[in-house]
Structures are given as C-alpha cells and as structure tokens.
KEKE-3310 file (N, C-alpha, C; in steps of 0.2 Angstrom, whole numbers, plus 5000, padded with zeros to 4 digits):
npx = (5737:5752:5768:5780:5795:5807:5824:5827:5817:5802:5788:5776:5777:5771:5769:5774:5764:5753:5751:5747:5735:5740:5749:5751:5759:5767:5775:5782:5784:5790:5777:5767:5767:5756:5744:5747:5762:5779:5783:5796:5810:5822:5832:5834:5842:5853:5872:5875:5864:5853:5836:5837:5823:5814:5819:5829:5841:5860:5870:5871:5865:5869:5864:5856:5869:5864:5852:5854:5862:5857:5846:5854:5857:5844:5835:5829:5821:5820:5806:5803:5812:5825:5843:5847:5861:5868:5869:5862:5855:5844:5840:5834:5824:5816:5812:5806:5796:5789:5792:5797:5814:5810:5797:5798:5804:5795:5785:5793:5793:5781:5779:5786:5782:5770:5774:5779:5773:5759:5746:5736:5725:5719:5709:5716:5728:5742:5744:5755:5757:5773:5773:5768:5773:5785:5804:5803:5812:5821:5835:5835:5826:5831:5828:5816:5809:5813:5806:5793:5790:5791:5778:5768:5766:5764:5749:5745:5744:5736:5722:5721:5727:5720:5717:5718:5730:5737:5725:5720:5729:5728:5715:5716:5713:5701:5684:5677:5684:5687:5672:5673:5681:5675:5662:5668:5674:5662:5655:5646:5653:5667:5666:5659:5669:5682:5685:5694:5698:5704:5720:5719:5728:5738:5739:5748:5754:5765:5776:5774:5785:5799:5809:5813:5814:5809:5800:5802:5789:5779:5764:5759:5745:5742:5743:5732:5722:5717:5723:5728:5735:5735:5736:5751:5760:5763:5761:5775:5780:5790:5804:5807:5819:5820:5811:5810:5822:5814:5805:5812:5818:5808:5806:5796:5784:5776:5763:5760:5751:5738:5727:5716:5704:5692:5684:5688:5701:5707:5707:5713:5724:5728:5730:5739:5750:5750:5753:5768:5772:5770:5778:5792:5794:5795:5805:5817:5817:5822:5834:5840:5842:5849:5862:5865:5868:5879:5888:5888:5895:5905:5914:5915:5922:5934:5938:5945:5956:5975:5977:5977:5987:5990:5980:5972:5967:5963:5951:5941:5940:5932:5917:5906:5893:5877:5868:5853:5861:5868:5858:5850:5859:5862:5851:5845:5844:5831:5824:5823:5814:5803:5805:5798:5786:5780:5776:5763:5749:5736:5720:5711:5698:5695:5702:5696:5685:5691:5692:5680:5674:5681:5692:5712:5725:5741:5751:5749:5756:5766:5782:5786:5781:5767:5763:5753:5746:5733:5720:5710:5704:5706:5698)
npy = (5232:5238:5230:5226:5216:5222:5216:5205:5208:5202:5215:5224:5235:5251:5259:5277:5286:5280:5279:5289:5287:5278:5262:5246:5239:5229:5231:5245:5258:5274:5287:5292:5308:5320:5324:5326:5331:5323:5309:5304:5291:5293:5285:5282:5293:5293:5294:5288:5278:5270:5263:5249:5242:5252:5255:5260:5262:5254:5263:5278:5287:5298:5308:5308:5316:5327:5333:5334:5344:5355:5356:5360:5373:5378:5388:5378:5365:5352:5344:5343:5353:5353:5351:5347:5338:5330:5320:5305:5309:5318:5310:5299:5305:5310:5297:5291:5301:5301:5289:5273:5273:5275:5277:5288:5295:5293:5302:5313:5317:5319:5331:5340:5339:5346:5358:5363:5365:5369:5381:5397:5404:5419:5432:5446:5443:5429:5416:5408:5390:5390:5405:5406:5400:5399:5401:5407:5414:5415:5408:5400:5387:5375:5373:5375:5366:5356:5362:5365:5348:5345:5352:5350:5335:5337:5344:5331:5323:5330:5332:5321:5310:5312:5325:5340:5349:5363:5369:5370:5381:5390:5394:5400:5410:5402:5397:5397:5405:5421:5422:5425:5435:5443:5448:5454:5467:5472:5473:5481:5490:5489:5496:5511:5511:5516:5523:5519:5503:5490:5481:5465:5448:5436:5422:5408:5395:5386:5376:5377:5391:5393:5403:5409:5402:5385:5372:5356:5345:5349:5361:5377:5385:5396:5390:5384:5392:5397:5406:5425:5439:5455:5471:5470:5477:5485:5481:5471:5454:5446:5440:5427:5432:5445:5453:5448:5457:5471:5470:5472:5484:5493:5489:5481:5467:5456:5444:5432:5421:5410:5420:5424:5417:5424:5438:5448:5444:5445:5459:5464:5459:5467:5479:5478:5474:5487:5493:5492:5492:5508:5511:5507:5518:5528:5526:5523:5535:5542:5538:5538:5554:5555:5550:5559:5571:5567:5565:5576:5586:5580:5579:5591:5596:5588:5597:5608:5601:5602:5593:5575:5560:5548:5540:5545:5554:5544:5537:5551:5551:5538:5529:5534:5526:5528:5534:5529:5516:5511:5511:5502:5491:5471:5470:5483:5484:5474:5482:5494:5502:5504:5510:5522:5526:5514:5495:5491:5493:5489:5493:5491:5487:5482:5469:5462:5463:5451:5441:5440:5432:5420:5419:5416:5423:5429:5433:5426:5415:5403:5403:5413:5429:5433:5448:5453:5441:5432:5419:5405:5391:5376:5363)
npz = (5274:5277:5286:5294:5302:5313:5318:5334:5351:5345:5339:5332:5320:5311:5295:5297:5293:5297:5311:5317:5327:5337:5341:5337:5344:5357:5366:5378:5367:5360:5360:5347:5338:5335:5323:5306:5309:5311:5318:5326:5333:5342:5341:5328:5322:5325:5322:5303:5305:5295:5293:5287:5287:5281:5269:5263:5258:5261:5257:5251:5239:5225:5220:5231:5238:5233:5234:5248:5250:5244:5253:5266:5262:5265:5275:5288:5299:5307:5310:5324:5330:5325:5320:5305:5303:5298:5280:5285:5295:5287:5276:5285:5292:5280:5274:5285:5283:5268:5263:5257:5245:5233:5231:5235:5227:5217:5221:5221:5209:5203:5210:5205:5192:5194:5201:5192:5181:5182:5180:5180:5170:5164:5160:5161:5167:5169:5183:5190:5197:5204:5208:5216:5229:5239:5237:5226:5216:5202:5204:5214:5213:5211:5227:5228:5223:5233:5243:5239:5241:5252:5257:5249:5250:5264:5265:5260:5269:5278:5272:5263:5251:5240:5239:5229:5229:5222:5220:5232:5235:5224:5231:5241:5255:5267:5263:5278:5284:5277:5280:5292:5292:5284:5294:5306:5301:5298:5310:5322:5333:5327:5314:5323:5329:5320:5306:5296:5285:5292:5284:5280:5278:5273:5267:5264:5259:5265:5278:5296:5305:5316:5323:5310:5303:5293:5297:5294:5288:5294:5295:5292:5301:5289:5278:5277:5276:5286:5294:5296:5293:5302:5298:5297:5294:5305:5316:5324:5321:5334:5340:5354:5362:5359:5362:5379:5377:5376:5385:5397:5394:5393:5407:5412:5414:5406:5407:5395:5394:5396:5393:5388:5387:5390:5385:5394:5400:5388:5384:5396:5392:5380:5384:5393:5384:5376:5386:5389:5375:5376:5386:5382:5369:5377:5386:5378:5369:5381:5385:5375:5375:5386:5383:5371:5378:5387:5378:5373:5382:5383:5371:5372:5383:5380:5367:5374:5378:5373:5356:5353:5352:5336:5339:5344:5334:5327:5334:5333:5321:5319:5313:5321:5334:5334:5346:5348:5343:5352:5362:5358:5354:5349:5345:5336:5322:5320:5330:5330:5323:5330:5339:5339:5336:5343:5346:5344:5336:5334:5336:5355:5350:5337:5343:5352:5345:5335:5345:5349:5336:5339:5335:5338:5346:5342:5351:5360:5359:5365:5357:5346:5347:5341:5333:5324:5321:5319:5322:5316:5322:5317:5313)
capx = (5741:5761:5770:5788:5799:5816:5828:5826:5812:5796:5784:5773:5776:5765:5772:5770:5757:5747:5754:5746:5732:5742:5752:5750:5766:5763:5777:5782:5787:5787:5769:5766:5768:5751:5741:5751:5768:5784:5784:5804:5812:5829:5838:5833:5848:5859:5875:5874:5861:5847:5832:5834:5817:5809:5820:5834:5849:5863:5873:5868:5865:5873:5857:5855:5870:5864:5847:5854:5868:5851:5843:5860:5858:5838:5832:5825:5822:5815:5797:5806:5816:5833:5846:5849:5869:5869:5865:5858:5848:5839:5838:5829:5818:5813:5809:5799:5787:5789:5791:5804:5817:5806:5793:5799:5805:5788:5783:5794:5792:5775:5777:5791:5781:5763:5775:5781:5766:5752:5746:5729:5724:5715:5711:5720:5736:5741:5747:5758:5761:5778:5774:5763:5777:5793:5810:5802:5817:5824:5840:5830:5822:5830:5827:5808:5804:5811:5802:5786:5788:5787:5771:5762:5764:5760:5741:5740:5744:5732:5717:5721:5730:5717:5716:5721:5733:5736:5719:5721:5734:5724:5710:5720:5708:5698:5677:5674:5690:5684:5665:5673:5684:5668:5658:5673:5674:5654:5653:5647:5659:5673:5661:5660:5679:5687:5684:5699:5696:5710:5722:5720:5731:5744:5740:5754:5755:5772:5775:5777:5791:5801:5813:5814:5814:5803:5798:5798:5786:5772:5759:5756:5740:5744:5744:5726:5719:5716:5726:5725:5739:5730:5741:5758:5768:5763:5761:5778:5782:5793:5807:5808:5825:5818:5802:5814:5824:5809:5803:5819:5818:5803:5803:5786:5785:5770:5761:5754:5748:5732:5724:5715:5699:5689:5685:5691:5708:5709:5706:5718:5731:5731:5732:5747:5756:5750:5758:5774:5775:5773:5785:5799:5795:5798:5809:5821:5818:5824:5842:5845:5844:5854:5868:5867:5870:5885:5892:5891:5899:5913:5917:5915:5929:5940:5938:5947:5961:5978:5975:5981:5992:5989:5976:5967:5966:5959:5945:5940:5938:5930:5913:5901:5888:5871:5862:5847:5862:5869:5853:5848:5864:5863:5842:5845:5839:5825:5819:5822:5809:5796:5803:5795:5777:5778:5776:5755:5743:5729:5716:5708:5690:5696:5707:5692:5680:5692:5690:5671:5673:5686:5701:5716:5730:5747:5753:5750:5762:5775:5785:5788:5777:5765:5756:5748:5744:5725:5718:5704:5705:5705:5693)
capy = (5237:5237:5231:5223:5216:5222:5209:5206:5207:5206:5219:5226:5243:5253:5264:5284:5289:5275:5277:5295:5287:5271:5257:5240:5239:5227:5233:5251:5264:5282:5290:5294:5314:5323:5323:5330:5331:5318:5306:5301:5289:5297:5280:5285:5299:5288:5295:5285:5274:5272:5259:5246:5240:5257:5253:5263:5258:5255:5268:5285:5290:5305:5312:5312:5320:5334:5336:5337:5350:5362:5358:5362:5382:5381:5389:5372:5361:5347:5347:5343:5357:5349:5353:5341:5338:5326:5317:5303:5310:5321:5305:5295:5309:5308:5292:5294:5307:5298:5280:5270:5278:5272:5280:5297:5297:5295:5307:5321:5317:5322:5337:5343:5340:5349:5364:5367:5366:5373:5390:5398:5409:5423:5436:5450:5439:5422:5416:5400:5387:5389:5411:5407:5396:5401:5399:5409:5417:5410:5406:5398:5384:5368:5373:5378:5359:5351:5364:5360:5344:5343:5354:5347:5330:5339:5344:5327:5319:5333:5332:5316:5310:5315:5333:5344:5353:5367:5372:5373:5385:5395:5398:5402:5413:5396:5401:5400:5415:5424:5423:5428:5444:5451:5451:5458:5470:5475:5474:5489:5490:5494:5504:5514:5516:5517:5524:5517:5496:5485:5477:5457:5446:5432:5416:5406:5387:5383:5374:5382:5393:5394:5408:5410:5393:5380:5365:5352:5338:5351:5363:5380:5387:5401:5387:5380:5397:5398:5412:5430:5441:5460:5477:5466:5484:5491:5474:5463:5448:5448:5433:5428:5436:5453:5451:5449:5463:5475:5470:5473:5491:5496:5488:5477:5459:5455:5439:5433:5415:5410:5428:5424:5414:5428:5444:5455:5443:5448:5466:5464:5457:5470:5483:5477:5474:5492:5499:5493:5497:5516:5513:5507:5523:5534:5524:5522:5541:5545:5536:5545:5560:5557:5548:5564:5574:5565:5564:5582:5586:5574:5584:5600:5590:5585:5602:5611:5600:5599:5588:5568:5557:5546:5536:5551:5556:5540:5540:5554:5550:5534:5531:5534:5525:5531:5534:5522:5509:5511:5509:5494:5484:5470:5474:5489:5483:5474:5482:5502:5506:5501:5515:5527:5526:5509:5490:5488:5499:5485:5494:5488:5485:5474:5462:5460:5459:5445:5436:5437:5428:5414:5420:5417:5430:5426:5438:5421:5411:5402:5405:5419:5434:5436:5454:5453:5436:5429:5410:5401:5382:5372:5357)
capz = (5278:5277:5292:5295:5307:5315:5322:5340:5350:5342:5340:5327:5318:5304:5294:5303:5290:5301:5317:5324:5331:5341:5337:5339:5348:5365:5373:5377:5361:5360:5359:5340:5336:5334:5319:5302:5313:5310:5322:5323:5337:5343:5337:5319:5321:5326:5315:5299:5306:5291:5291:5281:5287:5279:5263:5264:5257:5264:5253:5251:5230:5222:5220:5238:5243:5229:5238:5258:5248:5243:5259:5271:5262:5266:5282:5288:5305:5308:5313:5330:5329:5326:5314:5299:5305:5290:5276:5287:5298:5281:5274:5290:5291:5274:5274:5290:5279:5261:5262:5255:5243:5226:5235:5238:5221:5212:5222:5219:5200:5202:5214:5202:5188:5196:5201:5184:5174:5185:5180:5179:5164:5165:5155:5161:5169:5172:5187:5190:5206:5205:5209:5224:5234:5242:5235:5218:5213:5197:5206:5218:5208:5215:5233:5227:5223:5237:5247:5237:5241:5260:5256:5245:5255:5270:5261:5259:5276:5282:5268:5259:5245:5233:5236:5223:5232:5218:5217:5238:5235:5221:5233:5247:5262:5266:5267:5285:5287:5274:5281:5300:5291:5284:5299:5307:5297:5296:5316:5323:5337:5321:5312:5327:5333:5317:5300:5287:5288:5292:5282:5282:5271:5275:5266:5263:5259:5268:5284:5303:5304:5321:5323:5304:5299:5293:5301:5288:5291:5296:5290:5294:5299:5285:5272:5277:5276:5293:5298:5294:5297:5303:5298:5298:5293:5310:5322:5322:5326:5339:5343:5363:5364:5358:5369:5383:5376:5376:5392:5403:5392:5396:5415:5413:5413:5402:5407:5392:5392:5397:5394:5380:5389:5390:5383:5399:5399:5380:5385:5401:5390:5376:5388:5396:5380:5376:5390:5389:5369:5374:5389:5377:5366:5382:5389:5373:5369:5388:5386:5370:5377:5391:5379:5369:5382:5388:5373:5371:5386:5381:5369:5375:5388:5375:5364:5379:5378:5366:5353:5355:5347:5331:5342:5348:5330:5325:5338:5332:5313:5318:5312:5327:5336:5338:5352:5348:5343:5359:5367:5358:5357:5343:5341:5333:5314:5320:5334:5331:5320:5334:5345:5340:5339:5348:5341:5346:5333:5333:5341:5356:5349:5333:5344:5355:5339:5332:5351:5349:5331:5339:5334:5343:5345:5342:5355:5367:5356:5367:5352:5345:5350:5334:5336:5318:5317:5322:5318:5320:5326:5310:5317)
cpx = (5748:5765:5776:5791:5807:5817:5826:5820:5805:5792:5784:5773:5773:5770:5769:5766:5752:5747:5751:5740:5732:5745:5750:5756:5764:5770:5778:5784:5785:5781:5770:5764:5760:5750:5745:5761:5772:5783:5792:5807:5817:5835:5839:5838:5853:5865:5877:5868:5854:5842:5832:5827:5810:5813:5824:5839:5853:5868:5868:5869:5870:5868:5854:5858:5868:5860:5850:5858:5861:5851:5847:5858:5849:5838:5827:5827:5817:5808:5796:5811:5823:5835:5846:5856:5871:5866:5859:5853:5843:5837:5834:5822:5814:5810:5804:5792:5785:5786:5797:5808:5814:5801:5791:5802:5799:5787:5785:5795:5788:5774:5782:5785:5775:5769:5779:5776:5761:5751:5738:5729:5721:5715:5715:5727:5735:5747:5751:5760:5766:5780:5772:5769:5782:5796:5808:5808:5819:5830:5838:5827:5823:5829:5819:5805:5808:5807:5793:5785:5786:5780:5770:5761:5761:5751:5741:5740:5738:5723:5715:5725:5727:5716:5721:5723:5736:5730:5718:5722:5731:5719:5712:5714:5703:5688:5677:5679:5689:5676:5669:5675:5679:5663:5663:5674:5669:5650:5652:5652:5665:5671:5662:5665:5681:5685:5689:5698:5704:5713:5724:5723:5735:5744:5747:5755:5764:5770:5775:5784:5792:5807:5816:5816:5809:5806:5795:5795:5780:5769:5757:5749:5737:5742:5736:5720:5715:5718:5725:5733:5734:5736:5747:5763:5768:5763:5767:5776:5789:5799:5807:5811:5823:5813:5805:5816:5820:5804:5809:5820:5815:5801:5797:5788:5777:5770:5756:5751:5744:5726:5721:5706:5691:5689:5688:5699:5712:5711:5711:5726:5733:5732:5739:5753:5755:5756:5766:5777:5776:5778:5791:5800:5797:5807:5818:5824:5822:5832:5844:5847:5849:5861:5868:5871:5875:5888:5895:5894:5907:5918:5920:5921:5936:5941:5943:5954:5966:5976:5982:5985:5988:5981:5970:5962:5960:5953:5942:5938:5934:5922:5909:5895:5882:5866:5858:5852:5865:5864:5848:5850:5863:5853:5841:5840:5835:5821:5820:5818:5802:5797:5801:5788:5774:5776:5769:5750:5738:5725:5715:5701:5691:5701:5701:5684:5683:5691:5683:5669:5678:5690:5704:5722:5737:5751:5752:5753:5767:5781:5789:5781:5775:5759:5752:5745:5737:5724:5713:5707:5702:5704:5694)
cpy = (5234:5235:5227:5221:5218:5216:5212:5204:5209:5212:5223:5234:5244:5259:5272:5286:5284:5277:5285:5294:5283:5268:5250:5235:5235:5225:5241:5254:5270:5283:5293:5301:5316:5323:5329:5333:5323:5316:5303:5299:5293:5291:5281:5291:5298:5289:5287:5276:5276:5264:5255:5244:5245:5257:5259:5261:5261:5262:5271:5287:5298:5311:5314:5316:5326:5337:5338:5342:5357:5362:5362:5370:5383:5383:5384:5368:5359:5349:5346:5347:5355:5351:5347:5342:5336:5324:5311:5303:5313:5315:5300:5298:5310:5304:5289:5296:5303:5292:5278:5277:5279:5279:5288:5299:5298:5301:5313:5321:5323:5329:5342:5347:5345:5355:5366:5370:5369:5380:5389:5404:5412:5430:5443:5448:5430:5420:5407:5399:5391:5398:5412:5402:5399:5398:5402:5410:5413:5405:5401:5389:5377:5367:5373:5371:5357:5356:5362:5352:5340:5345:5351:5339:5332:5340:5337:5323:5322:5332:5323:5315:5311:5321:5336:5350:5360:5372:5371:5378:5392:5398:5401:5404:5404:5402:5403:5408:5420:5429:5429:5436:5447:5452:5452:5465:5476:5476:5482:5493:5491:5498:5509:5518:5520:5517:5520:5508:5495:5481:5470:5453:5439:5425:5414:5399:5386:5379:5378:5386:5394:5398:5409:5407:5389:5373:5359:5345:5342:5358:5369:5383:5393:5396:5383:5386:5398:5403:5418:5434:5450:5466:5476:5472:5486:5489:5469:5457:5447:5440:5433:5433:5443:5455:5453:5455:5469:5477:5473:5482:5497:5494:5488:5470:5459:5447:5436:5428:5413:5415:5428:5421:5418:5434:5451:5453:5446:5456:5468:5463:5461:5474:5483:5477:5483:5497:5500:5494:5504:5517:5511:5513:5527:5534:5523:5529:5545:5544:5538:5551:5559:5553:5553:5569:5576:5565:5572:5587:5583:5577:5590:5601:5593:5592:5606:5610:5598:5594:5581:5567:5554:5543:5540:5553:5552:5537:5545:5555:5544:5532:5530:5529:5528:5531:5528:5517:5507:5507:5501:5487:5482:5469:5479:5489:5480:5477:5492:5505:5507:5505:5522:5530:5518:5503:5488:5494:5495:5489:5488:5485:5481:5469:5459:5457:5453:5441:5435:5432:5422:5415:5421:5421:5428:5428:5431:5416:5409:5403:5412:5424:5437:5441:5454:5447:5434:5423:5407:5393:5378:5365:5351)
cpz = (5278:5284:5292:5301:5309:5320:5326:5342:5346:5344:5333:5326:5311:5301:5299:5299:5294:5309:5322:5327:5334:5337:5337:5344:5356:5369:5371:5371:5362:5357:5351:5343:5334:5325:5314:5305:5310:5319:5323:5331:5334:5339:5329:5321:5323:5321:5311:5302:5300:5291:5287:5278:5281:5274:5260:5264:5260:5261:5250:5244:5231:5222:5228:5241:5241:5234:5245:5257:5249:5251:5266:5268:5261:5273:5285:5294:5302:5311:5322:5332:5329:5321:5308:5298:5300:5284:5278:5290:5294:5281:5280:5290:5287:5272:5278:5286:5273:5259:5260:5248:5234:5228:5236:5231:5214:5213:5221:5211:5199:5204:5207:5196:5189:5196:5194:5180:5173:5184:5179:5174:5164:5160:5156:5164:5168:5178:5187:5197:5208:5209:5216:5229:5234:5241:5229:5214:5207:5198:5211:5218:5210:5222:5233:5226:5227:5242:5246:5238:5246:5259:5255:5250:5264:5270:5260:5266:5279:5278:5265:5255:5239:5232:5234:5227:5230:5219:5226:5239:5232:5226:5238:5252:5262:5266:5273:5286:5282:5276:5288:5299:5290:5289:5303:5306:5297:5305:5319:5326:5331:5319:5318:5327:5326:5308:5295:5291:5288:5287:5283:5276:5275:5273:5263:5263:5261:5276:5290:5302:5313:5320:5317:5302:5299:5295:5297:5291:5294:5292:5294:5292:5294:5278:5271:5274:5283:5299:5294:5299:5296:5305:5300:5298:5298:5318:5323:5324:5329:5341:5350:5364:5362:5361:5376:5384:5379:5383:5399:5401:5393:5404:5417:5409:5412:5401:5399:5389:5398:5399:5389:5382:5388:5388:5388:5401:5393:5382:5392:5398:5385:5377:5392:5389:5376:5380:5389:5382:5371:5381:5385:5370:5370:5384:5386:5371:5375:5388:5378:5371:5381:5387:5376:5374:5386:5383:5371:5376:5387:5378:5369:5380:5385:5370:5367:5378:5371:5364:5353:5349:5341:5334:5343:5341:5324:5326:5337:5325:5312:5318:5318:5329:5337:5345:5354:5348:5350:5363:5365:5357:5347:5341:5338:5327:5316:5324:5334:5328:5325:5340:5346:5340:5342:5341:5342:5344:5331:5339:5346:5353:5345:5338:5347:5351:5337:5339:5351:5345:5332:5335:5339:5342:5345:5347:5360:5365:5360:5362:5354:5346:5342:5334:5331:5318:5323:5317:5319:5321:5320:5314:5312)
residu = (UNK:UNK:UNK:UNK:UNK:UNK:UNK:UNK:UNK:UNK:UNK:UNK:UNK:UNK:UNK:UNK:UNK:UNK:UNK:UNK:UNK:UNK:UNK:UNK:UNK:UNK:UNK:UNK:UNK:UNK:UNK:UNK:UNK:UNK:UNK:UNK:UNK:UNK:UNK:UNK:UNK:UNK:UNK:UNK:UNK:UNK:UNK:UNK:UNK:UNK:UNK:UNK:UNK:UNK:UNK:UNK:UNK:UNK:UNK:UNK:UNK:UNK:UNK:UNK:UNK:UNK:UNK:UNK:UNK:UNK:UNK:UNK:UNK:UNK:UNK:UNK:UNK:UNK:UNK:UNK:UNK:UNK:UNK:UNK:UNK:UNK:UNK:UNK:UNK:UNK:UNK:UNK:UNK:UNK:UNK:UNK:UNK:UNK:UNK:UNK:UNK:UNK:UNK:UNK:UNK:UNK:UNK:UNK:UNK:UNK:UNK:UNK:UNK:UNK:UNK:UNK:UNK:UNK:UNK:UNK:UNK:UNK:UNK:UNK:UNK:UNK:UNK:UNK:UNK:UNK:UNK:UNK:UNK:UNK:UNK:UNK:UNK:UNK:UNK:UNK:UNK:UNK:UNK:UNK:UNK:UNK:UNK:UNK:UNK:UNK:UNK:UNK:UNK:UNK:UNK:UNK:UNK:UNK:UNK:UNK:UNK:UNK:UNK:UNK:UNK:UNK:UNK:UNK:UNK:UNK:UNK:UNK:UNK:UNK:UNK:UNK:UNK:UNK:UNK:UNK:UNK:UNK:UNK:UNK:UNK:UNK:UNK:UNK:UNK:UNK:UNK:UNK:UNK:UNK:UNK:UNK:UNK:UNK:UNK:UNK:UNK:UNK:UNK:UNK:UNK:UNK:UNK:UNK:UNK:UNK:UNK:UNK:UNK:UNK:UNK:UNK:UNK:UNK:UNK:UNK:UNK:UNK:UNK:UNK:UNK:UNK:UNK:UNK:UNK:UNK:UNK:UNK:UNK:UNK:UNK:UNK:UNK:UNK:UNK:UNK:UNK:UNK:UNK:UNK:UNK:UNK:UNK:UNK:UNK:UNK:UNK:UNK:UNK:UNK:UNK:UNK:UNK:UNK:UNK:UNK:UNK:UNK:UNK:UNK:UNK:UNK:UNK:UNK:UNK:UNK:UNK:UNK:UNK:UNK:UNK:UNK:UNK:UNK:UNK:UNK:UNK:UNK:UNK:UNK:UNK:UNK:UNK:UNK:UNK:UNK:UNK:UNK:UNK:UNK:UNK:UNK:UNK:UNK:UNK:UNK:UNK:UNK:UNK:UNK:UNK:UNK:UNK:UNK:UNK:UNK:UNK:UNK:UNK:UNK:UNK:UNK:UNK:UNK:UNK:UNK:UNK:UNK:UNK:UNK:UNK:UNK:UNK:UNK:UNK:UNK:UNK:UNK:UNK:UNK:UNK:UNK:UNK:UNK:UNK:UNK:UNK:UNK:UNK:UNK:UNK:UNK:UNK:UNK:UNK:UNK:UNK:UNK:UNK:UNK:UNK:UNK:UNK:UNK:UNK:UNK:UNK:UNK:UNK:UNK:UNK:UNK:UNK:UNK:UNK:UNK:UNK:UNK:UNK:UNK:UNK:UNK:UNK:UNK:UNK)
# end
C-alpha cells in the first residue's frame, strides 16, 4: 500500500481510493466522503495550491490548460458541488480521483481509446460506446472523453477495476430492475386500474446531476441500472425554486420528506402532491382570466381616448406579454406546459405498486423534485 509524508507533523495518509473506510491518521482529519464520492480537504483549493505529495507538478502543462478550457464550457460540479474557479482546483481534484499526473494519463489513454473503438454488431445495426454517452454530438467529441473518463473511473471505484465497463453500459436495465418492472407491470392492482402499460426507460451511464449539472467524482443511480425513469413526458422534474414556485401558486405547502416509510405515507404523499397539481391548473387558469379581463377593459379605456404621442404609439406596437407569462414570471418555459392538465399523471395505484416492490420515489428528493424517477437501493 502507497503512503507518503507531508512536512510538519506527522501523520499517515493513504491515497482516497483507500481512505473511504478510515484512515490511519492519529490525530484528527476530515472524515472520508462516502463510498464512490471525492473526498477533498478545503486546503487542497487553496488558489494555486497543488500536491506535490500526490505528484503534481509544480507547473501546470499545455495539455492541461486545454482540458480545464473543455471542462469550464461543460455543465460540471464538483462531487461537492463546487465550481472548478480554476485550473488548480480541476487539477487537485483530479488527482484526488486519478492518482498522480502519469497516472491519470494512462488512464485517459485507455478510456479514450475504449470509447472510440467500442461498438457492437448486429445484424440489423451497430451500436457504438461513443452513441450511448453524453457529449455524442460530433462537435462535442473532446468534451465526450473527458466526460467518459470520470465515468468510466467512477464504474471502477464502485465495481472494481476489472469490470468491463463497456459491456456495463451495453446491458444497461440491471436484472433485479428489470425483474421488479415486470411484476410491476403484471400486478393485478395495474391490470385492474389501467389498461395502456406505462412507459419505463432512463438508463444512463453518467454521474449525479444537480440542477443540471454533473457531479464529477460520482455515479448516478441511472448509470447502475438501478433507476427507472416512469412516463417522464408527463411527470417532471421540478428544480426547488420551481417547487417553491408552484407551491406559493397554488397556496399548499407539500411536506415531502419522510413520507415514503409506508404505504399510507406514500398514498398520503401523492395525494397532496396531486392536489396542489390541479390547484396550480385552477389557480393559474383563474388569474388569466382575471388579467384578460383587465386588459380588456384597458383598452376599451384607452379606445375612448385621443390617440397619444410617439410613446403612446410605441406601447401600443410593442410586442405583448401573455397572460400565462405574466402569471409565471421567469417560469414561463419550463413550468407552463404543466398548467394545463397538471405536472402529476402517475396514477395512484403504480406509485403505490412501485412502494411495494421497494422503490423509492424521487418526489422525496431534498434536491430537485424528481416526479418520474424511481430507484431501488443498490446494496
């Protein structure tokens, strides 16, 4: 095992791929990061403070500023949700997850090379790595490996470093979640309610994402096959601030953590997030009306009277606000499709089937408020 000293007092550290379960540290250090997470002291971001112990030159390559150039135009936090300000905090962080700078260079040899070359053949198509990971685009291409190459090191922190993380990715649904969707599926309680079956989908080999950003250094349960997103065109996912939004709109505060424990919390809780969907369809419809109504009185007003000066003229030719934009402000584009027949069309009966088969609901997300997505607890 690898271990090193920093000047000063002593004391024994392991690299972080060793370190998530204790140190050997005998005096105090910050508690190691949960299992597949970046563990990263605050000193490590110290501007231009880099490791030498972790074997980080003191000077920063060409090749490096290229890559923190990509990374700065990706949507990307730290696994601590932090910005990457610089090139030396990327680069700290990086050698955190990697190892030294040799280190992280074999590696992204290999991930480079795997995502180029990988494909599977079939007789009617062929599929390639490089179509199943995000950044596809052709334009896209240098951002697509180093995004691949948090991945792929993330499947190994989490599996090992011999799983064939490729042929992960080809199987995507894992068995147990596949097993769970078909007696889901074949439950009589669905049979019963609802004749057309549900659509289930959402695999996805990337990391966490938090308010549309990924969390380099960790692994979403999407990428394990552990998750399942359920009629996503008709369920969002909801940021806090639009959640808020929605609540102050419809005039109901929806408690919605620790309502999950049992099947009459689950059925407690999707009731309430039902109600205030079709209050924010009322509620929304309501102050259209009543902004139409004033508007059309304004006019009827202003009809009445000689016509104004240049100003008057120009308010009058100037392109109009709507009603709904009014009423939803700067939510408009994400949240006004959802005022019409509401953001919650998951029956009762499958939310309460996926709680029987242990899945949890994202709707109790401290995050973001995720109405389609469901998970099992990857043991």
């Amino acid at each position: 095992m690898a271990s090193f000293r920093f000047p000063g007092s002593h004391c024994r550290y392991r690299l972080i791929p060793e370190i998530d379960s204790g140190t050997l540290c005998r005096q105090t250090t910050p508690a190691p990061g949960s299992v597949g997470r970046l563990s990263v002291w605050p000193e490590l971001y110290s501007p231009g403070f880099l490791p030498a112990a972790l074997g980080v030159p003191d000077a920063i390559t060409d090749a490096d500023k290229t890559e923190f150039a990509i990374v700065k135009r990706m949507p990307v936090l730290t696994a601590k949700r932090r910005s990457y300000r610089d090139v030396g905090r990327y680069l700290s962080d990086r050698t955190l997850y990697f190892g030294a700078p040799d280190d992280y260079r074999a590696f992204a040899a290999e991930s480079d090379f795997e995502l180029e070359n990988t494909k599977w053949v079939r007789k009617k198509r062929t599929r390639t790595l490089r179509s199943m990971i995000e950044f596809s685009r052709a334009n896209e291409r240098e951002k697509q490996k180093i995004f691949y190459r948090w991945v792929r090191k993330a499947y190994q922190r989490k599996y090992g470093n011999e799983v064939d993380v490729p042929e992960l990715i080809r199987r995507g649904m894992s068995q147990e979640l596949a097993d769970k969707i078909a007696e889901v599926r074949g439950s009589i309680r669905i049979k019963a309610a609802h004749e057309e079956q549900f659509k289930a989908g959402g695999f996805n080999p990337r990391p966490i994402k938090y308010k549309g950003q990924y969390l380099f250094g960790t692994l979403s349960e999407h990428a394990t096959g552990m998750a399942v997103d359920i009629d996503d065109k008709q369920n969002p996912q909801l940021t806090p601030a639009e959640w808020e939004f929605l609540e102050k709109l419809g005039d109901k505060k929806v408690s919605r953590f620790g309502r999950w424990a049992t099947e009459a919390a689950a059925e407690a809780l999707w009731m309430d997030i039902k109600e205030l969907s079709d209050l924010v369809v009322k509620k929304a419809g309501a102050e259209v009306k009543r902004i139409e109504k004033e508007r059309a009185e304004k006019e009827k007003a202003t009809a009445a009277k000689p016509t104004g000066g240049a100003a008057s003229q120009a308010a009058a030719t100037a392109t109009p606000v709507t009603p709904l934009q009014e009423v939803l402000g700067k939510h408009f584009t994400s949240l006004s499709r959802w005022t019409t027949n509401g953001f919650l069309q998951l029956p009762l009966e499958l939310v309460l089937e996926l709680h029987a088969h242990g899945f949890t609901w994202g709707a109790t997300f401290s995050s973001n408020v995720d109405l389609h997505h469901f998970e099992l607890d990857d043991k």
